[in-house]
C-alpha positions in Angstrom: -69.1 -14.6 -30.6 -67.0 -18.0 -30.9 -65.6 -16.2 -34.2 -64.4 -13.4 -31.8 -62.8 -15.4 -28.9 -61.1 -17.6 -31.9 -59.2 -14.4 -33.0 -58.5 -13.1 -29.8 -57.0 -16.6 -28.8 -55.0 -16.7 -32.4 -53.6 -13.0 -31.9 -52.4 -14.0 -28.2 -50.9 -16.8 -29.0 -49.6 -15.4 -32.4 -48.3 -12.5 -30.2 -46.7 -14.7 -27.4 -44.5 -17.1 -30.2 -43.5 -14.0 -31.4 -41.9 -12.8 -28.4 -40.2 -16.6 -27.8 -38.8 -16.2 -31.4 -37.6 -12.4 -30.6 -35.8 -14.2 -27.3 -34.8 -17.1 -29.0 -33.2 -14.6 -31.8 -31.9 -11.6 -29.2 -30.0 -15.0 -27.2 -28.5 -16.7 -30.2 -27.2 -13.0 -31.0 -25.8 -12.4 -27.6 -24.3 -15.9 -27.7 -22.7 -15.5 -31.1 -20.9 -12.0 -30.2 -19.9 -13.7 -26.9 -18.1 -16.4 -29.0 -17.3 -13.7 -31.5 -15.8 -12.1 -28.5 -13.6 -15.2 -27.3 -12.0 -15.6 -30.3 -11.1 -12.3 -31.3 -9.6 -12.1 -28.1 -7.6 -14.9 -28.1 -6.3 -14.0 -31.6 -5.5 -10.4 -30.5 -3.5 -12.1 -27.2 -1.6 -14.7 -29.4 -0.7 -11.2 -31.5 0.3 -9.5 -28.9 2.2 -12.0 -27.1 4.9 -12.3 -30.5 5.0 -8.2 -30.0 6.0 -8.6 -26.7 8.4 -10.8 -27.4 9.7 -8.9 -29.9 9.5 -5.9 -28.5 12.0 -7.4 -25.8 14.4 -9.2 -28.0 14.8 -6.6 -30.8 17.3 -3.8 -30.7 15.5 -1.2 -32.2 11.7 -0.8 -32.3 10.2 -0.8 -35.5 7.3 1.6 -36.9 4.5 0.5 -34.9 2.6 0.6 -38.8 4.8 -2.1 -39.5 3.9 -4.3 -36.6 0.2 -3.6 -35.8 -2.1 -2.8 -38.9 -3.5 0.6 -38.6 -7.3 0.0 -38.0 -6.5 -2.3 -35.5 -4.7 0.0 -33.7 -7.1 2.7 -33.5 -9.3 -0.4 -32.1 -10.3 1.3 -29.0 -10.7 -2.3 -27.6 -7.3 -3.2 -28.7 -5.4 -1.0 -27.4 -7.2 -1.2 -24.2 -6.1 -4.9 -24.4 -2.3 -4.1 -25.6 -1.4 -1.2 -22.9 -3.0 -4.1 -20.3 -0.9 -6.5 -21.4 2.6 -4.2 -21.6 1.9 -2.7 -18.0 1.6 -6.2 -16.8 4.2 -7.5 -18.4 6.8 -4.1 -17.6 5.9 -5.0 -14.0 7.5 -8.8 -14.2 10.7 -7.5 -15.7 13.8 -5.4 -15.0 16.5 -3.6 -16.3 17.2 -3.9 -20.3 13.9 -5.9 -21.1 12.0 -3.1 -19.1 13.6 -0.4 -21.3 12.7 -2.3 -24.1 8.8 -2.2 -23.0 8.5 0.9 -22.3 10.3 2.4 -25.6 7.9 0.1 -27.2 4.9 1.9 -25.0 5.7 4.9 -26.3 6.5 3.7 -29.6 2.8 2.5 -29.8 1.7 6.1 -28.5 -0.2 4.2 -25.6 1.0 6.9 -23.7 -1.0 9.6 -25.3 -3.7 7.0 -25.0 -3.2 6.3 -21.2 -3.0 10.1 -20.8 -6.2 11.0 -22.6 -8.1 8.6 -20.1 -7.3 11.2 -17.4 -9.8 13.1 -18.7 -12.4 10.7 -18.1 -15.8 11.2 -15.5 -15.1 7.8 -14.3 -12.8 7.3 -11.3 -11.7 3.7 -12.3 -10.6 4.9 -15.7 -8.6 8.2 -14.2 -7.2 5.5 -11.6 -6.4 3.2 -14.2 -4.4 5.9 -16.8 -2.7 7.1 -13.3 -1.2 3.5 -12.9 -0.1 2.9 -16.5 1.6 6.1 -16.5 3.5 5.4 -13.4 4.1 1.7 -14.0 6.0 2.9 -17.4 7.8 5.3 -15.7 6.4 8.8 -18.1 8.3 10.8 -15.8 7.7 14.0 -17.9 4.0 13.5 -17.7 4.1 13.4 -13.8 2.9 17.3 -13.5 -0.6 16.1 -14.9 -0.8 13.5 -12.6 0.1 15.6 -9.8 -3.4 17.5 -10.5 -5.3 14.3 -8.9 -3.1 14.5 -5.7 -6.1 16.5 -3.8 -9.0 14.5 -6.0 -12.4 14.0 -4.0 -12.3 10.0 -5.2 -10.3 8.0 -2.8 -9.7 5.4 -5.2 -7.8 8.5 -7.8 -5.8 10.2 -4.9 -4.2 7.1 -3.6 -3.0 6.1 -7.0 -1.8 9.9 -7.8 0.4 9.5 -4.5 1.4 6.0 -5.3 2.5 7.3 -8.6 4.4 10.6 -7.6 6.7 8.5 -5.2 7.1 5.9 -7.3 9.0 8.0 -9.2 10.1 10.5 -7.6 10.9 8.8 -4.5 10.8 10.9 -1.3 10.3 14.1 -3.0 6.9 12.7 -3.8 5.6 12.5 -0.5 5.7 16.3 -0.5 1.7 16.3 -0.8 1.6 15.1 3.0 3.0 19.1 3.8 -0.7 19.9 3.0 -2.7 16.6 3.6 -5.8 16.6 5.6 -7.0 13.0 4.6 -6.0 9.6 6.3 -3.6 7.5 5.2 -4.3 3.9 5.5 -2.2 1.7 7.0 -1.9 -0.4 3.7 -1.0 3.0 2.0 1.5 4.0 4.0 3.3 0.7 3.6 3.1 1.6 -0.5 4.5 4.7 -0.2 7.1 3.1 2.4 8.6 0.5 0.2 8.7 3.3 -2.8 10.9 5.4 -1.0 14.3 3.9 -1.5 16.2 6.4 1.0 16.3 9.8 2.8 18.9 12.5 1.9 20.4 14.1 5.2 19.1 17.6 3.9 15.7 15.9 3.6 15.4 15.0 7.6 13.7 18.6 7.8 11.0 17.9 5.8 10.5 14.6 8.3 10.7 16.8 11.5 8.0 19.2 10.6 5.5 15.9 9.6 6.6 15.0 12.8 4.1 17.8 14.0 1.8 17.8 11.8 -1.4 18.0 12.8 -2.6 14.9 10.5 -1.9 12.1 12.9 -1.6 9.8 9.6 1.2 12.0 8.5 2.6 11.9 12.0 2.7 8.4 12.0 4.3 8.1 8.0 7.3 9.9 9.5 7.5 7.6 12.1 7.5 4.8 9.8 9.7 6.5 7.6 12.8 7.2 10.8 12.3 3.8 11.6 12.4 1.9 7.9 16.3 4.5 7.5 16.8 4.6 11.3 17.1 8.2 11.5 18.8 8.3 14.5 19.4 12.5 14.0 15.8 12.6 14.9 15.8 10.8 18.5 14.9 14.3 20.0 12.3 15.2 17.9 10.7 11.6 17.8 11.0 11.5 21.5 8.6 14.6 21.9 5.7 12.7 20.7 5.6 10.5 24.0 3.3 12.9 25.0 1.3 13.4 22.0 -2.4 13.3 22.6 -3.4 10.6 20.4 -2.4 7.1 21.5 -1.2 5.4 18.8 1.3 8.5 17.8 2.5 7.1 21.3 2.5 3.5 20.8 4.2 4.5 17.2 6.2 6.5 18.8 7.6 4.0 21.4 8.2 0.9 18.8 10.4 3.7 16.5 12.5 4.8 19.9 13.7 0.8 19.7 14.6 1.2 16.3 16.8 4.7 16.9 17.8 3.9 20.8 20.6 5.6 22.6 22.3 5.8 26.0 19.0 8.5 27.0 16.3 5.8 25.7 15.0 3.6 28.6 15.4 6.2 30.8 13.1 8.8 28.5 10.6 5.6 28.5 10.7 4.6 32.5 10.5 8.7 33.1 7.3 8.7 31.6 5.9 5.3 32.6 3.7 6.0 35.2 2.0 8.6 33.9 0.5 6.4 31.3 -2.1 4.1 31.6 -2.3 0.1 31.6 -1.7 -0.3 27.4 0.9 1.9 26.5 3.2 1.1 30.2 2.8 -2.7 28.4 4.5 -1.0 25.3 7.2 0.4 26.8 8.0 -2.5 28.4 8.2 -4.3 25.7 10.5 -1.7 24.3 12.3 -2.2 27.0 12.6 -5.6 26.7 14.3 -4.9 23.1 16.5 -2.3 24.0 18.0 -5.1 27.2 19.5 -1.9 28.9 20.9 -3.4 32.1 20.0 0.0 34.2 16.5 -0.9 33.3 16.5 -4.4 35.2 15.6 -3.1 38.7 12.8 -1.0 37.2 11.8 -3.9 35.1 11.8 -6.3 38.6 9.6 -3.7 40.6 6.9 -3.7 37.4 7.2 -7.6 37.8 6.5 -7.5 41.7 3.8 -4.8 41.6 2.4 -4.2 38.4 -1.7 -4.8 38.7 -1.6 -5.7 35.0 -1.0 -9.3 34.6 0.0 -9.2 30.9 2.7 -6.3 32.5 4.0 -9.0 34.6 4.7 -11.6 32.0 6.3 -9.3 30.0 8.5 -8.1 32.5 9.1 -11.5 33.6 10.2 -12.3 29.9 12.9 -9.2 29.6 14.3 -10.0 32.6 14.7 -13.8 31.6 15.8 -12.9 28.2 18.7 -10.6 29.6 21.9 -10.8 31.3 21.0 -10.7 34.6 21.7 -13.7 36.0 20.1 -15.0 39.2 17.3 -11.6 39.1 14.4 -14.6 40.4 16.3 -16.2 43.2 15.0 -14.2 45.5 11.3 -14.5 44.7 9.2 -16.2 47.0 5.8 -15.2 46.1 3.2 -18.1 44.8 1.7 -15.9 42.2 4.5 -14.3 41.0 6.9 -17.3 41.0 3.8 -18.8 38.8 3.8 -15.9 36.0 7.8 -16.3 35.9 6.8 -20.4 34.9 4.8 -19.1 32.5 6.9 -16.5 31.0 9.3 -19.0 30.9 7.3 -21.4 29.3 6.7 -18.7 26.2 10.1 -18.2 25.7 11.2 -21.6 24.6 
């Protein structure tokens, strides 16, 4: 019986340093392809970093056989590494030395690689391809990327409209004509800053987003009249004063300022009373940048009656800010004398 317990306490703990050696063996493993990892890394870097340099410097691009040995470059890790490292760079240069990169790009065929991964199952990877293409400008591969424009990952269809006005500028916002998702406020400033300028034939396009029923869309036009100050559009942007949703409205009112003429303040004090407490504070702020001097008796009365305090102030501030002179000698109210301190007090 002791025999017995003997062998079953020797097979245990037989069994049990087996498993610590296994560990022991599967963690100096792991450890050494980490290291292994490292360094290769920081060899392939230090390699690429003299290609990128070259691939700047040099006139003409060489074969890429004679720069990269050929097993390396069908490293799938590699190139992962090397089209990482020419996007980034492409991004920090302009002009000649961005030429240069992206020639080199394509001289690599990191392009065929980038355009393979859009036929990937993961969204980061499509998203990924999507922004190398676009960041080296592979204009004639645009139509595929085009394709992800209505893709159910978020993550793919934002970088497939980034992309398409990146280079194409604004015909590439053409996918709003049919867009039924939001666009972010972050988004919209992307696309904003991509779009370099408007064409006068283009300011169609721009009045029927203005009705769009996408209130995102609505709202990118708006951005879009008031980044180019469309001023041809003052009638058709003035329309949406009475647009259901309320920040179309409050969009609406801070582009007005941007595009004003002689009809502004008078569309915005036609219209004031029939809007409640937040958006009459927007218009009179709008007022307050527009400084139309017809507005100053309105803008008094709002100061003497308004039940909205933060109305008041504001009021109080465009009238001080203007040009007409004397407008609180004749106030003899306590309160109101005291908000006109305080306005006052936020202007200097």
């Amino acid at each position: 019986m002791q025999n017995q317990t003997f062998e079953v306490l020797y097979f245990a703990l037989l069994s049990i340093l087996l498993a610590v050696g296994i560990l022991i063996a599967i963690v100096l493993i792991l450890n050494y392809l980490k290291i292994f990892e490292v360094k290769r890394k920081k060899k392939w870097n230090l390699l690429i970093d003299q290609l990128l340099v070259e691939a700047i410097t040099r006139t003409e691009i060489a074969d890429r056989n004679d720069q990269i040995p050929y097993k390396l470059l069908k490293n799938n890790s590699f190139r992962k590494l090397l089209t990482l490292r020419i996007v980034e760079a492409s991004q920090k240069f302009s002009g000649t030395s961005r030429q240069q990169l992206r020639s080199y790009y394509q001289s690599m065929d990191l392009h065929t690689y980038s355009l393979n991964k859009l036929l990937s199952n993961r969204e980061s990877t499509i998203a990924e391809a999507i922004r190398e293409l676009s960041v080296m400008e592979q204009v004639d591969l645009l139509p595929q990327i085009k394709e992800f424009i209505h893709h159910p990952s978020k993550t793919v269809y934002l970088e497939a409209q980034s992309a398409l006005v990146k280079n194409y500028g604004f015909e590439g916002l053409h996918f709003m004509d049919r867009l039924d998702k939001t666009l972010s406020k972050w988004q919209m400033l992307r696309l904003l800053i991509a779009v370099k300028e408007v064409q006068p034939e283009q300011l169609e396009k721009i009045k029927t987003w203005l009705l769009h029923d996408n209130p995102s869309v609505v709202s990118m036009a708006l951005m879009l009249v008031k980044k180019f100050r469309l001023w041809e559009l003052h009638a058709e942007v003035s329309t949406l004063l009475t647009h259901e949703n309320k920040e179309i409205v409050k969009n609406t009112i801070t582009a007005l300022t941007y595009i004003e003429n002689d009809s502004t303040s008078k569309i915005l004090t036609s219209i004031y009373h029939n809007k409640d407490t937040e958006i009459q504070l927007e218009i009179m702020c709008a007022l307050g940048k527009i400084r139309d001097q017809d507005t100053y008796p309105f803008i008094k009365e709002q100061l003497l009656n308004s039940k909205s305090t933060d109305i008041r102030i504001q009021a109080a501030k465009n009238l001080e800010s203007g040009t007409w002179t004397g407008w609180s000698t004749d106030i003899d109210d306590t309160v109101t004398l005291a908000i006109v301190r305080h306005a006052k007090s936020e202007l200097i």
